[in-house]
DRENDO-1510 file (C-alpha; in Angstrom, 1 decimal, always signed):
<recs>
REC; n; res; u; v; w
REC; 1; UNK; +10.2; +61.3; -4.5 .
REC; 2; UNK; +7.5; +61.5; -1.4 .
REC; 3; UNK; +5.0; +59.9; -4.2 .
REC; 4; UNK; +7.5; +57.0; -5.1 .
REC; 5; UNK; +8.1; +56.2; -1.8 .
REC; 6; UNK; +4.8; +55.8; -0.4 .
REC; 7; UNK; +3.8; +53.8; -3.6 .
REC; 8; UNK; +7.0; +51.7; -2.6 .
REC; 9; UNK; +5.6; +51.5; +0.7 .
REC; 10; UNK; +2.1; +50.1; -0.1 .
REC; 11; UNK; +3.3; +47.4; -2.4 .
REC; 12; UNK; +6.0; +46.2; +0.4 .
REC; 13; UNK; +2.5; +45.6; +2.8 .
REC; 14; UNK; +0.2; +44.6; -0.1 .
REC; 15; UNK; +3.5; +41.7; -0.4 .
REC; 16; UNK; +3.3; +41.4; +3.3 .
REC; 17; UNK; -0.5; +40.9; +3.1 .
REC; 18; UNK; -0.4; +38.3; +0.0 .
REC; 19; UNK; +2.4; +36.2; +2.6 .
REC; 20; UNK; +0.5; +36.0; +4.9 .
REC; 21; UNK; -3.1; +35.3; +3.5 .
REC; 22; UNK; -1.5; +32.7; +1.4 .
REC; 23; UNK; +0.3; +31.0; +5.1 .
REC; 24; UNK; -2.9; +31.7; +7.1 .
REC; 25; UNK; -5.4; +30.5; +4.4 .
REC; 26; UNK; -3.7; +28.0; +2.8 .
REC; 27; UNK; -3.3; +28.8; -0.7 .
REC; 28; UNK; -1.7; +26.4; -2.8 .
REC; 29; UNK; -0.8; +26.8; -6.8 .
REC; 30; UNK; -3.0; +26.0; -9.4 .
REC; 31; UNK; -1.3; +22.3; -9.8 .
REC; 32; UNK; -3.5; +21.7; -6.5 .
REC; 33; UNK; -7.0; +22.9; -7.8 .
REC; 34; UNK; -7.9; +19.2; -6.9 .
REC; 35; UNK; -6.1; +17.2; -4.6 .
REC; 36; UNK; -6.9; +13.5; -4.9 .
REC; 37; UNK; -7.4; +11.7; -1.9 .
REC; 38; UNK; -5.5; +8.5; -1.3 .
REC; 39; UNK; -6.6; +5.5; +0.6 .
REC; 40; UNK; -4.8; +3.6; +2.9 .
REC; 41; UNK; -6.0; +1.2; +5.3 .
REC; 42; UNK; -4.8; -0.6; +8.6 .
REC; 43; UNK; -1.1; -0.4; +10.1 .
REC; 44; UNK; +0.9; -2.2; +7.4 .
REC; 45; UNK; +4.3; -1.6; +8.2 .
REC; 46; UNK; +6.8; -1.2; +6.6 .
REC; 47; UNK; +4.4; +0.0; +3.5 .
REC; 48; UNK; +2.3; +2.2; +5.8 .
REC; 49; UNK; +2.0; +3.8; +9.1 .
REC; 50; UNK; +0.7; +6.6; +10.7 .
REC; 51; UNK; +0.1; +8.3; +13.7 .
REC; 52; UNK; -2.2; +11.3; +14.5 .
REC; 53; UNK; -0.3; +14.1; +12.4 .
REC; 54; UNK; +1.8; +12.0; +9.7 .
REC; 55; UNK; +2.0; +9.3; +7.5 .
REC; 56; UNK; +5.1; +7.3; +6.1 .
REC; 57; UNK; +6.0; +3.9; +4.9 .
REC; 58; UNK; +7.4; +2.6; +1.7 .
REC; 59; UNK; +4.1; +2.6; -0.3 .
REC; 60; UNK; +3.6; +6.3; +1.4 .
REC; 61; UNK; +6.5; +7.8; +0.4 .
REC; 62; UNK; +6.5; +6.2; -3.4 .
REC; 63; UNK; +2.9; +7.7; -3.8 .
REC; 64; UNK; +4.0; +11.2; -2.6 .
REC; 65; UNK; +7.1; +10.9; -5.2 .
REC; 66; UNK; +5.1; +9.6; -8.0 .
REC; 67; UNK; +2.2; +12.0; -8.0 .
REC; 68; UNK; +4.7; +15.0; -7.0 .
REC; 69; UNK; +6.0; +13.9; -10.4 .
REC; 70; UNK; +3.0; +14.0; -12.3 .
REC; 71; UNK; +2.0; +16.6; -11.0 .
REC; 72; UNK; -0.9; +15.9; -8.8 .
REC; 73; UNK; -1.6; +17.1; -5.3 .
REC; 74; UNK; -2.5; +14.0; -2.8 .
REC; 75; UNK; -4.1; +13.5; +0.4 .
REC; 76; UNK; -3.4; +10.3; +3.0 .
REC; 77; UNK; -7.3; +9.4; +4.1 .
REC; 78; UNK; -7.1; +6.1; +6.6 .
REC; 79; UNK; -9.6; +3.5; +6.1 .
REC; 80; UNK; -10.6; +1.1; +8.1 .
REC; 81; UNK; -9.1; -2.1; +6.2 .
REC; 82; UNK; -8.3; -2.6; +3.0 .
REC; 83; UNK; -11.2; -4.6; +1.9 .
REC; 84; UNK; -12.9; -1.3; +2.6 .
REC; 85; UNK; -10.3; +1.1; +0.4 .
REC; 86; UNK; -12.6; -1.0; -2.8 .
REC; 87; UNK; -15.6; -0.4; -1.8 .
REC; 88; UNK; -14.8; +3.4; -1.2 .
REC; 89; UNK; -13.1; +3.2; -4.2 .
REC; 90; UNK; -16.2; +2.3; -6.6 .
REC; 91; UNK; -18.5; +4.9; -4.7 .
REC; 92; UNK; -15.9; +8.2; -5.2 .
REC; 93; UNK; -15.4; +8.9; -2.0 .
REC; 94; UNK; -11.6; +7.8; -2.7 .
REC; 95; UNK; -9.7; +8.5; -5.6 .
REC; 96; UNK; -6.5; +5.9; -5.4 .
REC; 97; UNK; -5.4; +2.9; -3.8 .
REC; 98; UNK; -2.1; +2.2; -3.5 .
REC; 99; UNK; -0.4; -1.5; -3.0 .
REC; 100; UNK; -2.6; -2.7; -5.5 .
REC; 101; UNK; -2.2; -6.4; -6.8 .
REC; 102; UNK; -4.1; -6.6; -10.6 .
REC; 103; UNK; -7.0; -9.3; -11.3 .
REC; 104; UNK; -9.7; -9.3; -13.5 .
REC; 105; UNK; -12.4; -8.1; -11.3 .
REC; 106; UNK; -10.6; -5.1; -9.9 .
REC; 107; UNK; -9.7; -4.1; -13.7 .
REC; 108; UNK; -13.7; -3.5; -14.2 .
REC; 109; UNK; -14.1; -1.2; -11.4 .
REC; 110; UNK; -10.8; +1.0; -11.7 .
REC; 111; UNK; -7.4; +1.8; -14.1 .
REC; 112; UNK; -4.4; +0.3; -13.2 .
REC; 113; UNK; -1.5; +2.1; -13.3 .
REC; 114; UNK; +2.2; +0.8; -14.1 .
REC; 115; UNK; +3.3; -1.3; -11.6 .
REC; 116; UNK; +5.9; +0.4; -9.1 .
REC; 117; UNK; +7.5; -2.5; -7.1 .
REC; 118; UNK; +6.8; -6.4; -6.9 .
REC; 119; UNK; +5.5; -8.0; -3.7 .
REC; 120; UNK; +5.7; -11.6; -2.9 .
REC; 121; UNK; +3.3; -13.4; -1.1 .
REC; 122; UNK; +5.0; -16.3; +1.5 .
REC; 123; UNK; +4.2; -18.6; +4.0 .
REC; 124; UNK; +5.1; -18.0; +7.7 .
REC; 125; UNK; +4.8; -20.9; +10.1 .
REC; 126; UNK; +5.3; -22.3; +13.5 .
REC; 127; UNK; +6.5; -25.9; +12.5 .
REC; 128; UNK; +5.7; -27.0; +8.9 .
REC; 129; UNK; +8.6; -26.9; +6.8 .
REC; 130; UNK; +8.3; -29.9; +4.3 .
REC; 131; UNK; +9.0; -28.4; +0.9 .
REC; 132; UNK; +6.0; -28.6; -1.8 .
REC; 133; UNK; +4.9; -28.2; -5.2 .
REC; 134; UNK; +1.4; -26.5; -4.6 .
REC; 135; UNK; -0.1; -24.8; -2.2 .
REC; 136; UNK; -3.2; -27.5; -2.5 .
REC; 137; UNK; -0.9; -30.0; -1.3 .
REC; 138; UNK; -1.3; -28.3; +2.2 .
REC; 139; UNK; -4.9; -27.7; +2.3 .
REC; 140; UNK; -5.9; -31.1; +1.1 .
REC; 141; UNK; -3.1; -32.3; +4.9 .
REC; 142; UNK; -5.9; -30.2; +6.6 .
REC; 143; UNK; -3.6; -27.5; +7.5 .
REC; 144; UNK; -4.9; -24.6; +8.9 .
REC; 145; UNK; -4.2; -20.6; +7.4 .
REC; 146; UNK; -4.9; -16.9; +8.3 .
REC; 147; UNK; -4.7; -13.9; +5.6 .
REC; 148; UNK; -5.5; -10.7; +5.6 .
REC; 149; UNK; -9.1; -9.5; +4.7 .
REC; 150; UNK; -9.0; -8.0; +0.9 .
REC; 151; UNK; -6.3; -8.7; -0.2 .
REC; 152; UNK; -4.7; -10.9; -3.1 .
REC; 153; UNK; -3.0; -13.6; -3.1 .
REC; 154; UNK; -3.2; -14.8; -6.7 .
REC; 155; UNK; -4.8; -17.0; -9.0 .
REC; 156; UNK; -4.0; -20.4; -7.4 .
REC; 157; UNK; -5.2; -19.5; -3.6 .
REC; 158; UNK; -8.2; -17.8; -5.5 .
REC; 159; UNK; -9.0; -21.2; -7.4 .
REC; 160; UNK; -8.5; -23.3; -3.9 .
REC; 161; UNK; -11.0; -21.4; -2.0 .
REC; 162; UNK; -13.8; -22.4; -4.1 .
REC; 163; UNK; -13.7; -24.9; -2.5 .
REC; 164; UNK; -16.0; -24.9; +0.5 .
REC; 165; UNK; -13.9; -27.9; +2.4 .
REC; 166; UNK; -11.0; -25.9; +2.0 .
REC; 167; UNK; -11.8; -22.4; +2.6 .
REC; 168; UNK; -12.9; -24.1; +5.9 .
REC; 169; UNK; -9.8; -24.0; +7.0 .
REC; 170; UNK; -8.7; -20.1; +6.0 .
REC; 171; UNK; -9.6; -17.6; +8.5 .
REC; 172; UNK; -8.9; -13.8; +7.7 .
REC; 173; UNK; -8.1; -11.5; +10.6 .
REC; 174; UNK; -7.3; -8.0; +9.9 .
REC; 175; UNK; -4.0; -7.4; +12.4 .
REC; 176; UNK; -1.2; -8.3; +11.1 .
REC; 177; UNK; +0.0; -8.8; +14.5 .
REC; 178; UNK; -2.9; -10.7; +15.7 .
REC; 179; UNK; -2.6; -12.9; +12.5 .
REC; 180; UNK; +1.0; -13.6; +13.6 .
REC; 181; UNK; +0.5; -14.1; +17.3 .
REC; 182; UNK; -2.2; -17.4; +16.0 .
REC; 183; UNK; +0.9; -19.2; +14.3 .
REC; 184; UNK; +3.0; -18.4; +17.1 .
REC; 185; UNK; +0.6; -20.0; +19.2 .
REC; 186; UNK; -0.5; -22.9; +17.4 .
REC; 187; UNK; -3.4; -21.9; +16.7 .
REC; 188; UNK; -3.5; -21.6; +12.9 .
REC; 189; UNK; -0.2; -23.4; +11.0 .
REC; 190; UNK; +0.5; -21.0; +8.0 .
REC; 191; UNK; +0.2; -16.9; +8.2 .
REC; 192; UNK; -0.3; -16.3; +4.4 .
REC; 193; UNK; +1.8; -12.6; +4.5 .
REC; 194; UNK; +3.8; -10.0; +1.6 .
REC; 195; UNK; +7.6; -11.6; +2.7 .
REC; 196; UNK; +8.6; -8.1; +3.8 .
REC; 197; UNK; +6.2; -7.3; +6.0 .
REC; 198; UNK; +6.8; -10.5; +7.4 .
REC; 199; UNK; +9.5; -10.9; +8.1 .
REC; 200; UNK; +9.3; -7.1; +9.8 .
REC; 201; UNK; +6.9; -8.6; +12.3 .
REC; 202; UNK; +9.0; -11.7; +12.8 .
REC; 203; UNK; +11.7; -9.7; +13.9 .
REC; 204; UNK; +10.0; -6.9; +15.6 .
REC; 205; UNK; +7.7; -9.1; +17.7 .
REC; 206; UNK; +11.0; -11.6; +18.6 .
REC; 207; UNK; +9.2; -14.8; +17.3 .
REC; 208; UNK; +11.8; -17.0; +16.4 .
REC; 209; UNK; +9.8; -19.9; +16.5 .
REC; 210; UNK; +8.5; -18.6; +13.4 .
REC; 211; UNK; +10.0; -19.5; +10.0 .
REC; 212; UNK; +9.6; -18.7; +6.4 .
REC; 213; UNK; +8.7; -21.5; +4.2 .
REC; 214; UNK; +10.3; -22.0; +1.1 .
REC; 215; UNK; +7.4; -21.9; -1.4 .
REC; 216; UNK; +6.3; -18.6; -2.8 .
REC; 217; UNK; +2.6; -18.6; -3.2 .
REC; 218; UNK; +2.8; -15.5; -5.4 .
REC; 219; UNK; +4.8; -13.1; -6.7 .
REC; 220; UNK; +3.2; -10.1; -8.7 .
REC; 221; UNK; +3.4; -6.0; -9.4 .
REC; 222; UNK; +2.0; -4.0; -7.7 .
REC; 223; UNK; -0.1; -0.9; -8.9 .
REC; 224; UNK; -2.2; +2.5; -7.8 .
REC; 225; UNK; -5.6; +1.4; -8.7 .
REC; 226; UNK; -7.2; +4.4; -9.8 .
REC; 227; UNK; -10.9; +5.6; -9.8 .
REC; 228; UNK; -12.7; +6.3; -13.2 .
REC; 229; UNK; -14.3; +9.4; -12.6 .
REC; 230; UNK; -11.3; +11.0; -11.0 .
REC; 231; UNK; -8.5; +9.7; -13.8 .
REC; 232; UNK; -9.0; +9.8; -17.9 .
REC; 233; UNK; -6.4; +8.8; -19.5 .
REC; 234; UNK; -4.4; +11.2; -20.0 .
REC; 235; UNK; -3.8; +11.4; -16.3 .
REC; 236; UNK; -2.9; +8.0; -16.0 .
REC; 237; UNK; -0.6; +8.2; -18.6 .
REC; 238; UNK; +1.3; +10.8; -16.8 .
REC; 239; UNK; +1.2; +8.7; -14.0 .
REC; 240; UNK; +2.8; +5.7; -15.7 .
REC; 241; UNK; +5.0; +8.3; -17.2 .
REC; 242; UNK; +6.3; +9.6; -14.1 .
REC; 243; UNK; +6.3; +5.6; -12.1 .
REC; 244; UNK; +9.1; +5.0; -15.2 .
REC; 245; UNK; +10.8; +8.5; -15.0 .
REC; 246; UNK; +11.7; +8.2; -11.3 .
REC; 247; UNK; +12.5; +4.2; -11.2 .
REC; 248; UNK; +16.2; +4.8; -10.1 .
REC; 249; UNK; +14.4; +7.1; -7.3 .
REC; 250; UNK; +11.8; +4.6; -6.0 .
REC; 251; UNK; +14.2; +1.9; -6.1 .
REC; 252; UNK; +16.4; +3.7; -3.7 .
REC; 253; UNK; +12.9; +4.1; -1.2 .
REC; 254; UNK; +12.5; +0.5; -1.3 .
REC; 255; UNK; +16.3; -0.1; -0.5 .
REC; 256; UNK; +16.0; +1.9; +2.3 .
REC; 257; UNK; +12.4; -0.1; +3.9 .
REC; 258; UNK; +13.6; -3.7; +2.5 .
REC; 259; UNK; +17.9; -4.5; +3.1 .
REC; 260; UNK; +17.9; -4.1; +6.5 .
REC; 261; UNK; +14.5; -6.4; +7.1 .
REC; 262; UNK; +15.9; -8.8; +4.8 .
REC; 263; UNK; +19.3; -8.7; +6.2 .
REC; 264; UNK; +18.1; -8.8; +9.7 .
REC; 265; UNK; +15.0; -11.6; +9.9 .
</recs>
């Protein structure tokens, strides 16, 4: 009995031991052998924000469902703009980009996965409101725009700044706030801009001067883009698998980022 219950004893503390090496040290399961690291690039709200310890957004919280689901480990790494998160991309140093709009020369460098959501890509301005048929109608009045700095904006805007005497006239800044504050003060006369985020900076910064034209410059899916080395494809299939096998649950993350914003502009 003495025997048993010193054997008892030394597996209780070799448990005790294995606890707390595991909290100490980090230990994970072997589902996180690799963790992929995720890029994400300047304060986008409501898609993604950050601070110091944490990140969270929409796009944030549908990545950590999605590869949860697969059954991938992930990492947030902040970059500093989204032009960049390519460029990292095609030298490894990143393994995914989320909030990913699909063209041509993307689909060389990277998979695609499924898309996840759709994003639509509007005009905010300070006075124009005239309705139009194409967005060339505006450039050729010499109106001015801003964008953000890698991103996509579809075909048509692509196709207009060939143009040297138009893409005169488009000026990419890469706050979101700062693109904003030009319109408000005149000093651009569209903010090309996804209509949620938008409209969350319409709202947020009290510019009610600012209004939301009517024509929709594009409207698209929206993908992880996914690094070659990092993802066969096998693992994006399990990605696509999982972006279908929790629709009904990254619906319900977008409802909770999007109804009040577009209830409340």
């Amino acid at each position: 009995m003495y025997i048993y219950f010193i054997f008892r004893l030394l597996v209780l503390k070799l448990f005790i031991f294995c606890a707390l090496f595991i909290s100490c040290f980090g230990w994970t399961n072997t589902q996180c052998a690799t963790t992929y690291k995720v890029g994400v690039g300047t304060l986008w709200p409501p898609y993604v924000m950050y601070d110091d310890t944490s990140y969270s957004g929409l796009d944030v919280e549908i990545s950590e469902a999605v590869f949860l689901h697969a059954g991938f480990c992930i990492e947030f790494v902040k970059l500093p703009s989204s032009a960049r998160g390519i460029v990292e991309l095609q030298k490894g140093e990143i393994d995914v980009l989320p909030s990913a709009s699909y063209n041509k020369e993307r689909a060389e460098i990277a998979h695609f996965s499924k898309g996840y959501r759709r994003e639509r890509m509007r005009l905010f301005t300070h006075q124009v409101t005239t309705p139009i048929t194409n967005l060339t109608e505006l450039f050729a009045a010499e109106y001015t725009f801003t964008a953000n700095p890698g991103a996509y904006y579809g075909e048509e805007l692509a196709q207009i700044l060939t143009i040297k005497w138009y893409k005169q006239r488009f000026f990419e800044v890469a706050s979101v706030t700062q693109r904003m504050e030009l319109v408000k003060r005149g000093r651009v006369d569209f903010l090309i801009e996804d209509e949620i985020s938008g409209l969350y900076f319409k709202r947020l910064l009290g510019y009610k001067n600012i209004v939301l034209h009517e024509y929709v410059v594009n409207d698209n899916a929206i993908h992880f883009m996914l690094n070659r080395q990092s993802f066969d494809y096998d693992k994006v299939r399990k990605i696509n698998n999982a972006i279908k096998a929790i629709n009904p649950e990254l619906r319900r993350i977008e409802a909770k980022y999007t109804e009040w914003i577009k209830g409340n502009p």
